[in-house]
Backbone as JSON, one array per atom type, in Angstrom:
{
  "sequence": "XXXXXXXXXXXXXXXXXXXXXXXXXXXXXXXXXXXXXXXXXXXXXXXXXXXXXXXXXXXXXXXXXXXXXXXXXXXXXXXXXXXXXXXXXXXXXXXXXXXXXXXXXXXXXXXXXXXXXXXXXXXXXXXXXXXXX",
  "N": [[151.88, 87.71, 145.67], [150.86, 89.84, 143.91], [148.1, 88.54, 144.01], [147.48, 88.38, 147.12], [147.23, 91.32, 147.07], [145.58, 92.41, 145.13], [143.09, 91.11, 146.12], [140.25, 90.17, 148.19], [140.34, 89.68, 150.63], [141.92, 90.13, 154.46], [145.08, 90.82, 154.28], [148.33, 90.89, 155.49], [151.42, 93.43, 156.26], [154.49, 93.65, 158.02], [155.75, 96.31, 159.3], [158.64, 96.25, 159.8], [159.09, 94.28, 157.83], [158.71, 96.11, 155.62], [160.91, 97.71, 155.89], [162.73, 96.33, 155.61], [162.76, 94.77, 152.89], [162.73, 97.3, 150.75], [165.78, 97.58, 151.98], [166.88, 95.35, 150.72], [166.3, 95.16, 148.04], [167.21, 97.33, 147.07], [169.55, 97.11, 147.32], [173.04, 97.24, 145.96], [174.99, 95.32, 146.54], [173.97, 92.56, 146.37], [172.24, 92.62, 144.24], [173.72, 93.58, 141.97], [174.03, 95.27, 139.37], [171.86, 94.69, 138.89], [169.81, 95.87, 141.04], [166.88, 97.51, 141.96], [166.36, 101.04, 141.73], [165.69, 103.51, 144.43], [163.37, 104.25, 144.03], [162.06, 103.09, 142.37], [161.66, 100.54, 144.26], [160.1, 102.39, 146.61], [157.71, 102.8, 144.49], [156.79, 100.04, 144.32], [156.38, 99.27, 146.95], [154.46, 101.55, 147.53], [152.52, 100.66, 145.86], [151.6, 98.37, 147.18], [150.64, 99.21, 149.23], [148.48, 101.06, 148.51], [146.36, 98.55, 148.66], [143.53, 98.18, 149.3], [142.82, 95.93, 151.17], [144.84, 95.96, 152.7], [146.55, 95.47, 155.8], [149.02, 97.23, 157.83], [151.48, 96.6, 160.24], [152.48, 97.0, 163.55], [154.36, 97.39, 166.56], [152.43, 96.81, 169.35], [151.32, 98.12, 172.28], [152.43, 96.79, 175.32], [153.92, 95.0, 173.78], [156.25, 93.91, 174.72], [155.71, 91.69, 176.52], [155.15, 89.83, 174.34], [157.34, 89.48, 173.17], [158.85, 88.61, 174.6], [158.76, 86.24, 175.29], [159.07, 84.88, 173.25], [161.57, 84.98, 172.25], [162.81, 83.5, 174.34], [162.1, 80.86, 174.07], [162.89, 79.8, 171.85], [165.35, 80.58, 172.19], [166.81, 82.71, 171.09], [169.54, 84.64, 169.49], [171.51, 87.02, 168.55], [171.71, 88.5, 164.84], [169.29, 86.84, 164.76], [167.16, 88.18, 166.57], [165.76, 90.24, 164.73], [164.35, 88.44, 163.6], [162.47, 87.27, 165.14], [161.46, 89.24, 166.21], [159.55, 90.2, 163.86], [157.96, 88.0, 163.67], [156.75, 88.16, 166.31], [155.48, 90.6, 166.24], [153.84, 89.62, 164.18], [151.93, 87.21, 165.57], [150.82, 88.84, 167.81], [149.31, 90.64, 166.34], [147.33, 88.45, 165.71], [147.72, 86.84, 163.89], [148.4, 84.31, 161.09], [149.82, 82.79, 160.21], [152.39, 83.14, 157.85], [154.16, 84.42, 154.94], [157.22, 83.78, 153.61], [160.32, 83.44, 152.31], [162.95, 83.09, 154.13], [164.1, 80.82, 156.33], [164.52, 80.93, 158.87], [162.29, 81.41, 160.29], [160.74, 78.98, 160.99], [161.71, 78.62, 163.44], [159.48, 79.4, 164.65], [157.18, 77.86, 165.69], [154.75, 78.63, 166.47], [153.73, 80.03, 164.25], [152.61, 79.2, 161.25], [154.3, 79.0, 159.14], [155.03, 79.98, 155.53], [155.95, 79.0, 152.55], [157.16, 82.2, 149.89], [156.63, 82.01, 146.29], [159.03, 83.15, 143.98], [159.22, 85.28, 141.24], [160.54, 84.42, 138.25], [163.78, 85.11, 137.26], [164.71, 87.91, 135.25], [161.81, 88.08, 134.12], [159.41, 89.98, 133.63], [158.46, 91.58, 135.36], [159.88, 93.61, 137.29], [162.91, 94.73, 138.15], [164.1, 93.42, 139.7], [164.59, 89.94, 141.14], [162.89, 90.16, 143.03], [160.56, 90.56, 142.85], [157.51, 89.62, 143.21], [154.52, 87.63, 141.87]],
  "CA": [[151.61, 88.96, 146.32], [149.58, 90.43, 143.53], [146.83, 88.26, 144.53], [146.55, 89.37, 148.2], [147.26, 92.78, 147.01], [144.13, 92.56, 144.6], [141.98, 90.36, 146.6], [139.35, 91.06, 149.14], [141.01, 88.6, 151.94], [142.75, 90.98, 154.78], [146.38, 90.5, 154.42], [149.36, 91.76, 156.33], [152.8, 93.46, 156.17], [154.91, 94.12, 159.19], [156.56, 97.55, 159.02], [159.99, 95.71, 159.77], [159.37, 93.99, 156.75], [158.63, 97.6, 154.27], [162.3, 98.65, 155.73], [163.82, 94.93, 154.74], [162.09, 94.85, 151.37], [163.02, 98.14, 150.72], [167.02, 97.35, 152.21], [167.13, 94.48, 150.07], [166.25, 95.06, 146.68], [168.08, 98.19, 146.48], [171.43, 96.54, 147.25], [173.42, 96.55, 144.65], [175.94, 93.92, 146.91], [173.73, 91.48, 146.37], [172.0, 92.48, 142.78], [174.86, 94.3, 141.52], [173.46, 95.7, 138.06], [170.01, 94.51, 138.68], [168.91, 96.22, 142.2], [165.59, 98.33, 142.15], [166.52, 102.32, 142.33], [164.97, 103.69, 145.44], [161.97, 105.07, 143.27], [161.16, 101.49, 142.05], [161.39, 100.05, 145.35], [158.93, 102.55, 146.53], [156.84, 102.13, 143.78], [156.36, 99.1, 144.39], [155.52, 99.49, 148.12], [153.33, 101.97, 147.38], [151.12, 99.85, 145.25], [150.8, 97.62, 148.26], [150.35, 100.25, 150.25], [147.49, 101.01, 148.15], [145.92, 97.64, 148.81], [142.57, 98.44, 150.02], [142.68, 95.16, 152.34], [146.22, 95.55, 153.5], [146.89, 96.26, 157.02], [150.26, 97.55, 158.05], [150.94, 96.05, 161.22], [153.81, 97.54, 163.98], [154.51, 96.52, 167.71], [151.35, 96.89, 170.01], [151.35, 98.44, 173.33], [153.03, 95.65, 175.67], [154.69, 94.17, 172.75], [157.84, 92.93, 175.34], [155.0, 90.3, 176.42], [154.79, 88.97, 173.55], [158.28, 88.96, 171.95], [160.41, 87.76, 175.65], [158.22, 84.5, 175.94], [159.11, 84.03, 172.01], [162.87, 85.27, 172.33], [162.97, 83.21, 175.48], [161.71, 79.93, 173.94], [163.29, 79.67, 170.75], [166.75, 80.6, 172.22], [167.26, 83.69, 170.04], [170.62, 84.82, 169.47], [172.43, 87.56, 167.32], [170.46, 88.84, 164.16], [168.11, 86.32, 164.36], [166.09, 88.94, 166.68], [164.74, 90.4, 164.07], [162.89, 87.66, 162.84], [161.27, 87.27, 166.05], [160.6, 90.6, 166.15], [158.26, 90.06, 162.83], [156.96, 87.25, 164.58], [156.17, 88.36, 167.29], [154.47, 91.34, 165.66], [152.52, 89.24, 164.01], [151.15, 86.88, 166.74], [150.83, 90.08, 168.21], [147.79, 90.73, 165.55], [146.41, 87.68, 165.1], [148.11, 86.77, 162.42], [148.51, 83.2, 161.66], [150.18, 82.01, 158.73], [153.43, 84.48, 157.26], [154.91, 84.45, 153.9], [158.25, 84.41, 153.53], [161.43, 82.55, 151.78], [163.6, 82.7, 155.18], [163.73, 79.7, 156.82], [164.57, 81.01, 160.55], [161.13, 81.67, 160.56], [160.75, 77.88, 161.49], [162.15, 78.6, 164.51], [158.81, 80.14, 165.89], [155.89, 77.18, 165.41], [153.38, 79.39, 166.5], [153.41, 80.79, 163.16], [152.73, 78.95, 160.06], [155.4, 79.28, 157.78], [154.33, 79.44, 153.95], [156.99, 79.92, 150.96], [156.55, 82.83, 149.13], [157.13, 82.51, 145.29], [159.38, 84.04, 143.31], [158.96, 85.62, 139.89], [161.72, 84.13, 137.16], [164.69, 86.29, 136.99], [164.56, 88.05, 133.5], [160.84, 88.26, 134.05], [159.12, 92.14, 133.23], [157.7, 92.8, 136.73], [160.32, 94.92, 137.65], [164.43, 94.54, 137.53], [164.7, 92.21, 140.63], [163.95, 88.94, 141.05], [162.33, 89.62, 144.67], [158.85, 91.29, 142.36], [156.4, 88.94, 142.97], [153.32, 87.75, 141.44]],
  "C": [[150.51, 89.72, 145.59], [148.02, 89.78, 144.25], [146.08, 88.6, 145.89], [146.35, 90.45, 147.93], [145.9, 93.29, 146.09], [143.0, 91.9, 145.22], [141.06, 91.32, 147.53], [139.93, 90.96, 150.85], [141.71, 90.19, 152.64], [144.13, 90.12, 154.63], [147.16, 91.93, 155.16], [150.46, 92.38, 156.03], [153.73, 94.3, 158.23], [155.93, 95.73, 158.72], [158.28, 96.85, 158.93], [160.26, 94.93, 158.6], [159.49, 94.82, 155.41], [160.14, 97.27, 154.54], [163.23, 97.39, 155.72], [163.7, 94.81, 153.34], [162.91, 95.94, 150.72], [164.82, 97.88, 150.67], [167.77, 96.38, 150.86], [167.27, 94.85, 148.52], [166.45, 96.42, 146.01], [169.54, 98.21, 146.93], [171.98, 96.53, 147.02], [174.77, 95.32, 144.96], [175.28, 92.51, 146.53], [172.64, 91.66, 144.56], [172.98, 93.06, 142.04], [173.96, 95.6, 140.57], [171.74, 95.9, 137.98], [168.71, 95.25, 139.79], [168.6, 97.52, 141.69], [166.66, 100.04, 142.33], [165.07, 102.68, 143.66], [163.48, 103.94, 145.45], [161.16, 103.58, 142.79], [161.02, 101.02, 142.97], [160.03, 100.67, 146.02], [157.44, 102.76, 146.17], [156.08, 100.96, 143.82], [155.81, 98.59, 145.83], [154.11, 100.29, 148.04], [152.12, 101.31, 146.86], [150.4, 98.67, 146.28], [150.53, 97.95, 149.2], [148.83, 100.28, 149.95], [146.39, 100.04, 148.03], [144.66, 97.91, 149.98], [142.19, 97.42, 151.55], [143.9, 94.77, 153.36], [146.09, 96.72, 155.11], [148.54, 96.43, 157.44], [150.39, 96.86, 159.56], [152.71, 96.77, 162.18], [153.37, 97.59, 165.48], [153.63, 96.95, 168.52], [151.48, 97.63, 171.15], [151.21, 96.61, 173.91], [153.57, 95.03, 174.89], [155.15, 93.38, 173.72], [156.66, 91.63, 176.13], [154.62, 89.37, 175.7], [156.19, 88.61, 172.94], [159.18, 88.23, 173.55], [159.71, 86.4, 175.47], [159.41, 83.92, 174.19], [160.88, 84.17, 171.55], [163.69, 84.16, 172.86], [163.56, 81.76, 174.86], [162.72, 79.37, 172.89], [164.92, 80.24, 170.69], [167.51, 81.49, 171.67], [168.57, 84.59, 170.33], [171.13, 85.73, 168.15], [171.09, 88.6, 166.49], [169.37, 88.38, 164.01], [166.74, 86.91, 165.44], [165.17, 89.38, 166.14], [163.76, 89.58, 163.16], [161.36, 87.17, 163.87], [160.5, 88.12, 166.38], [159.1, 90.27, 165.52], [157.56, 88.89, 163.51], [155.91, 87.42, 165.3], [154.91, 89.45, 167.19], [153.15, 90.61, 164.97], [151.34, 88.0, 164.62], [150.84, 87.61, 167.53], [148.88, 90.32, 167.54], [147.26, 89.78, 165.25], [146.74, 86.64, 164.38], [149.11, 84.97, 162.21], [149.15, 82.23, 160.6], [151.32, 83.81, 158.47], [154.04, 83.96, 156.42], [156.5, 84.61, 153.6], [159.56, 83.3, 152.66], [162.68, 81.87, 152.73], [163.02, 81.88, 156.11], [164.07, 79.48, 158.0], [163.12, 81.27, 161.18], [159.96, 80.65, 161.09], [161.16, 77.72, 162.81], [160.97, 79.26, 165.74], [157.22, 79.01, 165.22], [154.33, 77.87, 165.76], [152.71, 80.35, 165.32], [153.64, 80.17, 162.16], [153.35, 79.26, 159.0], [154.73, 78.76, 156.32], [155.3, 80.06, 153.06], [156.32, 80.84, 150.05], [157.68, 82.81, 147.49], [157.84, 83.09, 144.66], [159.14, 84.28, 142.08], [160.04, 85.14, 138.91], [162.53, 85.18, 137.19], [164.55, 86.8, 135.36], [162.86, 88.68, 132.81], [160.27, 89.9, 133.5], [158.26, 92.73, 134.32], [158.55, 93.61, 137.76], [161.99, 94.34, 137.36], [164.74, 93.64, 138.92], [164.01, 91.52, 140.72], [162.15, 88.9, 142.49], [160.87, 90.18, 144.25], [158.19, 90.03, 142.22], [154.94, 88.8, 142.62], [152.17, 87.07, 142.45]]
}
């Protein structure tokens, strides 16, 4: 992440992903001891906020033409809406390749799935594992 976040390249984030990011790694069900206070979490948005080549990206005018075909296709059921959502948002922009560790995200081939890294637990870029470099 640092590297898109310092590069020149445009990179993306879907708004549905800030308020998962965000959900996540101030959890403490799932870090107990170790999840982000709300202030580190947005700390750490902010700085990729501040990413001179980042675009924020959030559902288009006509969106529902783009997310029923991909709802439709891919059989979507339950929570796994919201991954089509982000999907869909981002075939929506263009966007052609998405980062991520969840692997329902295989469920939409029109979008290049690419693992994103994690940082070592224990590491010093912040108190959860999910701070990537």
């Amino acid at each position: 992440m640092r590297g898109l976040a310092e590069g020149a390249s445009a990179w993306a984030i879907p708004w549905p992903c800030v308020y998962e990011f965000f959900s996540v790694v101030t959890n403490p069900r799932i870090w107990k001891d170790r999840a982000d206070t709300p202030a580190q979490a947005w700390a750490q948005l902010d700085a990729w906020f501040g990413s001179p080549s980042l675009q924020l990206l959030a559902e288009p005018s006509g969106f529902q033409g783009t997310l029923g075909p991909i709802i439709a296709h891919a059989r979507i059921r339950g929570p796994v809406v919201h991954d089509a959502r982000v999907a869909a948002i981002c075939l929506a922009h263009g966007v052609e390749a998405l980062l991520s560790r969840d692997s329902d995200f295989s469920l939409f081939p029109q979008l290049r799935g690419e693992s994103l890294r994690l940082r070592p637990a224990g590491s010093s870029a912040g108190s959860s594992p999910l701070h990537s470099s």
